[in-house]
C-alpha positions in Angstrom: 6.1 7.1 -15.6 7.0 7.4 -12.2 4.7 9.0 -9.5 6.5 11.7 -7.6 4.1 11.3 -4.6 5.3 7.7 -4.4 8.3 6.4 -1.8 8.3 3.5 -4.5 11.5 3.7 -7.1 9.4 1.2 -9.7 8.1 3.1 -12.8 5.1 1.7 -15.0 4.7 2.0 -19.2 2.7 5.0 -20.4 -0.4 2.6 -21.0 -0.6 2.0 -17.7 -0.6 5.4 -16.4 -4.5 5.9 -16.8 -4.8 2.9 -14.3 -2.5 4.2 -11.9 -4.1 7.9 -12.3 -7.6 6.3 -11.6 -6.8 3.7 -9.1 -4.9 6.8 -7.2 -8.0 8.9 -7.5 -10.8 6.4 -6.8 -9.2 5.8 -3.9 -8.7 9.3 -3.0 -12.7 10.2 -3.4 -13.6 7.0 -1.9 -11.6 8.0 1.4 -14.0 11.1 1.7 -16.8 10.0 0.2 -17.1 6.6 1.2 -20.0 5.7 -1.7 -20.4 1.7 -2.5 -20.3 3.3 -6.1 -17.3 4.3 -5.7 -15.7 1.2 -3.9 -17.4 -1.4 -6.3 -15.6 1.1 -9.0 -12.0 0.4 -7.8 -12.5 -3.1 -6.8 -13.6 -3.9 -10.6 -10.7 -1.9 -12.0 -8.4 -3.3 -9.2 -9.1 -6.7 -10.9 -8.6 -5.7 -14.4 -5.2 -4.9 -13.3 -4.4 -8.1 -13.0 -4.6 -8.3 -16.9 -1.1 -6.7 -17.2 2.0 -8.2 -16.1 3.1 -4.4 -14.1 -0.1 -5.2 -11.9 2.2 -5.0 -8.7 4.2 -2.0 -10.0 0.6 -0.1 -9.9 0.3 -0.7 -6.4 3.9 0.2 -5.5 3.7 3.7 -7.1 0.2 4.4 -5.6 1.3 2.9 -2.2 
C-alpha cells in the first residue's frame, strides 16, 4: 500500500495498512482535539509498531 498523501516513495504490506490508517488518524484528531486519551492512544500503538520489521516505513508514508 502506498499513501498518496505521502512525499515518501516506501510502501508497507496490506497488514500493516490498519496501523498506518490509525497512526495517520490519531494523529489527525489529536492535532484538533488535543485529549491525553487520545495521545496515550497513539503513543501505545506507536510502540506496538515496533513489533514489525516496516516500523520505519509507517512513519515514512505518514510523514
Amino acid at each position: 500500500m502506498a499513501w498518496p498523501m505521502s512525499c515518501s516513495d516506501r510502501s508497507v504490506l496490506v497488514d500493516g495498512t490498519g496501523i498506518v490508517a490509525m497512526l495517520y488518524a490519531l494523529c489527525e484528531l489529536f492535532s484538533q482535539y488535543r485529549s491525553d486519551d487520545l495521545a496515550k492512544t497513539y503513543h501505545a500503538l506507536r510502540d506496538f509498531t515496533g513489533e514489525y520489521a516496516e516500523e520505519n516505513a509507517f512513519f515514512a508514508v505518514i510523514d
